[in-house]
C-alpha positions in Angstrom: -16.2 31.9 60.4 -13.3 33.1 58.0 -12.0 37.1 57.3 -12.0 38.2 54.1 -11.1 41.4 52.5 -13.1 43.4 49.6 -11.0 45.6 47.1 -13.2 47.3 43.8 -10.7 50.8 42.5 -13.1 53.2 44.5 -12.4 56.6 43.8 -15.0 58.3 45.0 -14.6 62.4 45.0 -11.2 62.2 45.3 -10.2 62.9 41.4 -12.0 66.5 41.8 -8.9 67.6 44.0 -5.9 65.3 42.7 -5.4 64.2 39.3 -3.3 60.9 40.9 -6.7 60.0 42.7 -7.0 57.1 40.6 -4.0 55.9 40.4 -3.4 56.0 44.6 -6.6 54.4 45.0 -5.6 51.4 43.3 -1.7 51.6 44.8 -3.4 51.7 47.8 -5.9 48.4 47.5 -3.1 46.6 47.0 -1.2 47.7 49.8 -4.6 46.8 52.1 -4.2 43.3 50.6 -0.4 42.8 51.5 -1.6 44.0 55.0 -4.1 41.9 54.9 -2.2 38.6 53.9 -0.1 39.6 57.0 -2.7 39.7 59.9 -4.6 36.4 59.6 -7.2 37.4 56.6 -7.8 34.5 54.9 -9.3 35.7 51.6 -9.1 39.1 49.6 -11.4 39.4 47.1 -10.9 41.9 44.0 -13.6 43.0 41.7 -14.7 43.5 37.6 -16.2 46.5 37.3 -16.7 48.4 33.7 -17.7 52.0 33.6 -18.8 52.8 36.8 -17.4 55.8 37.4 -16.0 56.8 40.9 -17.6 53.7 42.5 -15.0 50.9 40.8 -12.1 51.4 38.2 -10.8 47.9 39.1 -11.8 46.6 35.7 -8.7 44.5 34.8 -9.3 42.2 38.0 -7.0 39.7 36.5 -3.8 41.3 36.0 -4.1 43.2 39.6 -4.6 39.5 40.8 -1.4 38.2 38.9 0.0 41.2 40.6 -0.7 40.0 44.2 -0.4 36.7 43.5 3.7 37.7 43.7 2.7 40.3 46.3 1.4 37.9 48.8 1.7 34.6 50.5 -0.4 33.0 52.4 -4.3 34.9 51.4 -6.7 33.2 49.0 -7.3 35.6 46.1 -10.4 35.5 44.7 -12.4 37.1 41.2 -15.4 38.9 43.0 -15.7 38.5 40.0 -14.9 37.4 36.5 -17.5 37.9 34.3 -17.9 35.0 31.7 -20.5 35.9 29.4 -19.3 35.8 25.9 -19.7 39.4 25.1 -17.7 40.8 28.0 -15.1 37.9 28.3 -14.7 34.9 25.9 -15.3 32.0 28.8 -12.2 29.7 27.2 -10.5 33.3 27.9 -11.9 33.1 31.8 -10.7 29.5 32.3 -7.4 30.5 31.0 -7.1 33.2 33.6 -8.4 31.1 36.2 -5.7 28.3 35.7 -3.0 30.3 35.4 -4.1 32.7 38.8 -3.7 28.9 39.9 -0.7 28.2 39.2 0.8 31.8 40.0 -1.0 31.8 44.0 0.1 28.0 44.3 -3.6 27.2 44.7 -5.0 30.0 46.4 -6.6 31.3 43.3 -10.8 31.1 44.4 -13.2 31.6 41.2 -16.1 33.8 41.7 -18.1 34.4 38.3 -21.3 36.4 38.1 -23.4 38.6 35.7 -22.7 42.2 36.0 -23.3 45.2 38.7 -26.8 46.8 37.1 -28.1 48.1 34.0 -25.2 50.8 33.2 -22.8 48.0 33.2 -25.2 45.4 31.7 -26.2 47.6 28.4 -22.4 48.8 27.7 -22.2 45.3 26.3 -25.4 43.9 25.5 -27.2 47.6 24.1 -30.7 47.8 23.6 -31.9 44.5 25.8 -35.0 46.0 28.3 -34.5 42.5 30.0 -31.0 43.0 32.8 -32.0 38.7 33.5 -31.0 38.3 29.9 -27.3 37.4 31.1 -29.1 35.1 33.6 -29.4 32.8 30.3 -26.2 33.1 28.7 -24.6 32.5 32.4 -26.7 29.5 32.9 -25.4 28.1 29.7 -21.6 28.4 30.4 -20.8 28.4 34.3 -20.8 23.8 33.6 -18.3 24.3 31.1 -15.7 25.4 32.9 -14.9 22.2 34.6 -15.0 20.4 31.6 -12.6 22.9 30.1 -9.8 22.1 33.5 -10.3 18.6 33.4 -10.8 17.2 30.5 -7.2 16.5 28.3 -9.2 18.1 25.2 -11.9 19.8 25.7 -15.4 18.0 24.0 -16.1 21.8 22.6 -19.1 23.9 22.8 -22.0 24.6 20.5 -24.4 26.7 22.5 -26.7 29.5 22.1 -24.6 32.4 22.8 -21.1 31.0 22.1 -19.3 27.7 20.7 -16.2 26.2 19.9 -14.6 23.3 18.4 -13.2 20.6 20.4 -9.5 22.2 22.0 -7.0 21.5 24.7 -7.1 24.4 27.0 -4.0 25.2 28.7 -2.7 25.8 31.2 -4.6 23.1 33.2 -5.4 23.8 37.1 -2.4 23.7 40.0 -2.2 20.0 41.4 -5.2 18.3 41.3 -9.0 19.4 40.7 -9.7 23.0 39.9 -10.2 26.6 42.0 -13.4 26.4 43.8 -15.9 28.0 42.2 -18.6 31.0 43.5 -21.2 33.6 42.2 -22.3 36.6 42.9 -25.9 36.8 44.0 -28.1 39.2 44.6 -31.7 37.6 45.5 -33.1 34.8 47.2 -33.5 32.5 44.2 -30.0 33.4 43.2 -28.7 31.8 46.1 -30.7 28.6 46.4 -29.7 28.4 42.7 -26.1 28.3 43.5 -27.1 26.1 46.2 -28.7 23.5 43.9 -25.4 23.8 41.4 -22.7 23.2 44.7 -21.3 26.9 44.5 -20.3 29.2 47.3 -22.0 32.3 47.6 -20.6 35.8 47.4 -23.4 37.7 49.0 -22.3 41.4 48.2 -26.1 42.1 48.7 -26.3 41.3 52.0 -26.8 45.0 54.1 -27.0 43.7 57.6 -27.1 40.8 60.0 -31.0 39.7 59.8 -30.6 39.6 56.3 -28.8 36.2 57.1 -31.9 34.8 57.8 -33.1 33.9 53.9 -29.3 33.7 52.9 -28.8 30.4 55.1 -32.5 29.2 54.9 -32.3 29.4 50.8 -28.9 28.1 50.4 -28.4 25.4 52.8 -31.7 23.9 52.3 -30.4 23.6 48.2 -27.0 22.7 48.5 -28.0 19.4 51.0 -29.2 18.2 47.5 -26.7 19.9 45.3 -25.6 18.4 42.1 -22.1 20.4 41.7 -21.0 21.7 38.4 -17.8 21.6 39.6 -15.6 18.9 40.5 -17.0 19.4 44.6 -19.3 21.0 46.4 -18.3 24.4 47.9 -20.6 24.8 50.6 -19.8 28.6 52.1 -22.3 31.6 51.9 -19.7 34.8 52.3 -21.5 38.2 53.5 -19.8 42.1 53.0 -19.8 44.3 55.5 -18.3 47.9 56.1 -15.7 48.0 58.9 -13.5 50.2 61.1 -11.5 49.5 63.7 -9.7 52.0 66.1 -8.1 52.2 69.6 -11.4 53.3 71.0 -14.9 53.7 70.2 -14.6 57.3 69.6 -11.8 57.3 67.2 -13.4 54.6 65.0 -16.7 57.1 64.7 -14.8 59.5 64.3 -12.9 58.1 61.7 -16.3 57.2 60.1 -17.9 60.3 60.0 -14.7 61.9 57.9 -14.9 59.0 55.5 -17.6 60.0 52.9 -19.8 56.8 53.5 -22.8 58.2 52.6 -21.5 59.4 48.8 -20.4 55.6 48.6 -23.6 54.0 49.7 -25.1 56.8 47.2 -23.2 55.1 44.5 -24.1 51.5 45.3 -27.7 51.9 44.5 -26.6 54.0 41.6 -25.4 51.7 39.9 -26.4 48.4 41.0 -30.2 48.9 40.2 -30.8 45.6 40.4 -30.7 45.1 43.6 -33.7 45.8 46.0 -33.5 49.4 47.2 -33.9 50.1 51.2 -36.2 52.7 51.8 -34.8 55.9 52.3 -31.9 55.3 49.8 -32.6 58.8 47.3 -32.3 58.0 43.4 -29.0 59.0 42.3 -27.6 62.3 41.7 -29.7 63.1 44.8 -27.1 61.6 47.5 -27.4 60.1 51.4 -27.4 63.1 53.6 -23.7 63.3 55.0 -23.3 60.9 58.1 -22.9 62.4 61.4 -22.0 60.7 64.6 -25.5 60.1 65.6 -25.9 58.2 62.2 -22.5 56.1 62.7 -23.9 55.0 66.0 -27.1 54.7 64.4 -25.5 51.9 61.6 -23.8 50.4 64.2 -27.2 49.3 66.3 -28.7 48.3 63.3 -26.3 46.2 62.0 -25.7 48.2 59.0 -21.5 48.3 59.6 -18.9 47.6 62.1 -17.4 49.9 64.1 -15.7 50.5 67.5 -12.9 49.3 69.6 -11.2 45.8 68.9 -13.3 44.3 71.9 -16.9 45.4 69.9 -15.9 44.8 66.9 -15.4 41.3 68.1 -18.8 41.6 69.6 -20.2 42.7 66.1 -18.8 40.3 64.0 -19.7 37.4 66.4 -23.5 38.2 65.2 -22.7 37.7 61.6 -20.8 34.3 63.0 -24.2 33.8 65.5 -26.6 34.2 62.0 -24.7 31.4 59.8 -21.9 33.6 57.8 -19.0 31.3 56.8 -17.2 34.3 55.8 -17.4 38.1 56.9 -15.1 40.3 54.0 -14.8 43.7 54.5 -15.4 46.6 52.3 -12.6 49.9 53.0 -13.8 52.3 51.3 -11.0 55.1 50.0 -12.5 57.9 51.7 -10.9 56.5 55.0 -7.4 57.3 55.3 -4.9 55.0 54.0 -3.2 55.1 57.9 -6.6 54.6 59.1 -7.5 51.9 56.6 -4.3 50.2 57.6 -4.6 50.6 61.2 -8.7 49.2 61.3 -6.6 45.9 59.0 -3.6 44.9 61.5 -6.1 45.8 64.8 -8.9 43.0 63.1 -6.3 41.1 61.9 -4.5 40.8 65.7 -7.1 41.6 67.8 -10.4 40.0 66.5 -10.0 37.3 63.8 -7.7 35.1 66.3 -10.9 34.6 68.8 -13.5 33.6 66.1 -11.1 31.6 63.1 -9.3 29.4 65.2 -7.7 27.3 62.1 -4.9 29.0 61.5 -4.2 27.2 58.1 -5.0 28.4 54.8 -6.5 25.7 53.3 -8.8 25.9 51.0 -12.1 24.1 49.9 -10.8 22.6 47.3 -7.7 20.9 48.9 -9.9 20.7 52.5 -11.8 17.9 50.1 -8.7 16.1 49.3 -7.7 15.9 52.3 -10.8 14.6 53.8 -11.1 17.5 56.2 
């Protein structure tokens, strides 16, 4: 099992005290990144989020992965995700991006596309539909194109239901050979056999705890035995989020929990991504999670629902996600943790824990794993 990293803008409740709040939190990401790139992490994964206020402000995904693409050396960097529906991003505008991330990481660029966080997000661009699986469609319709669009010397063109475009060379082409591998964002069952069937990886941001795992691996590696790729090879890797602190000792890491304003983000998931199934006992927003004490931290932790301890058991809790079929665990650090803290959870992980589970030290990825035969 590979370590990722999970970056979206979050503000949280910060901007009602500082007016920089906004500004530090995305400073900030990026630093967690760097540090990341630094202690064995293998991916870092950055969000595209519109109008969500407090939860995400990392809209622009693509210029902050430009950004770290010169910031960083060895980390995959990944679009958790671009969104290519025509209305939100033109898709020869995504494939653009995507080579030229290529050619700016030297092939770490990883594509992850997907739909859109919930109906706030969804009707901003497409006002008045009462259907959120309308994008389903128009994503359907484009995510084969982009191949054709990297390999092909001119493009064959486009005439589709929801966008078109005459034939076109598309430049820049993909670093070396091939193109990024290519993942979406799923948030159900059938979503992740369907990616399955169409040979992507899945980025399982849906995923709350460890038994959840259960229908993730049945689903998807029952499909993608049979896959008929989209792209130009099979990217067979299911990749789970999870929250995750990591201090000296077990009572510093709950410690540093309970002071980081967890509940008001878990509040804000299910805010706005509506779309996904809501756990019971998760309040409809404004009415918020009841603040977490240390009983509840300790509570999470036995049910699966984050990591959180000492070096030793959060090796322990991060072999169960390894145990129920994850190929990669990313973590989610939340800006209502310190920035110290934050740092401190990233280096202890990143010396401490990864080294005992991803024991191949290179950073290879998928796509140049396959040419190499590995």
């Amino acid at each position: 099992m590979e370590f990722g990293i999970f970056v979206q803008g979050y503000v949280g409740k910060r901007a009602e005290t500082d007016p920089e709040a906004e500004h530090k939190a995305l400073m900030e990401e990026t630093e967690y990144v760097i540090q990341a790139d630094k202690h064995n992490f293998k991916y870092a994964w950055a969000s595209e989020h519109h109008f969500l206020e407090e939860y995400s402000h990392l809209s622009a995904n693509d210029v902050y992965l430009g950004y770290l693409a010169h910031a960083t050396e060895r980390i995959h960097l990944g679009s958790g995700i671009f969104n290519p529906l025509a209305q939100v991003n033109h898709p020869v505008k995504v494939a653009e991006k995507v080579a030229m991330l290529d050619h700016l990481s030297g092939g770490r660029f990883e594509f992850g596309s997907g739909r859109g966080a919930g109906s706030h997000e969804i009707l901003g661009f497409f006002p008045g539909i009462t259907d959120m699986n309308h994008t389903k469609e128009i994503w359907e319709e484009t995510i084969g194109e982009f191949p054709k669009m990297w390999l092909q010397e001119e493009y064959q063109g486009f005439q589709g239901k929801h966008w078109s475009l005459p034939p076109r060379k598309i430049l820049p082409k993909p670093y070396g050979k091939s193109h990024p591998a290519m993942w979406y964002a799923a948030g159900s069952p059938s979503s992740y056999a369907m990616a399955g069937k169409m040979g992507l990886g899945v980025l399982g941001f849906s995923v709350q705890k460890v038994s959840d795992m259960e229908w993730v691996v049945e689903s998807y590696k029952n499909a993608i035995k049979e896959a008929k790729a989209v792209g130009d090879f099979v990217n067979d890797n299911v990749m789970v989020t999870s929250t995750a602190i990591c201090a000296e000792t077990h009572d510093k890491a709950v410690e540093i929990a309970v002071g980081g304003g967890l509940n008001y983000l878990q509040s804000l998931l299910f805010r706005y991504h509506d779309t996904f199934p809501r756990p019971e006992g998760i309040p409809e927003w404004p009415e918020l999670l009841p603040e977490y004490s240390a009983e509840i931290i300790e509570l999470l932790i036995q049910e699966e629902l984050m990591i959180c301890g000492d070096p030793s058991e959060v090796l322990a809790q991060c072999r169960r996600w390894e145990r129920a079929g994850a190929d990669q665990l990313s973590f989610g650090l939340p800006i209502g943790i310190s920035y110290e803290d934050t740092m401190n959870s990233i280096k202890l992980i990143g010396e401490h824990v990864i080294p005992h589970i991803d024991t191949d030290p290179v950073h290879r990825t998928t796509r140049f794993r396959q040419a190499a035969g590995a």
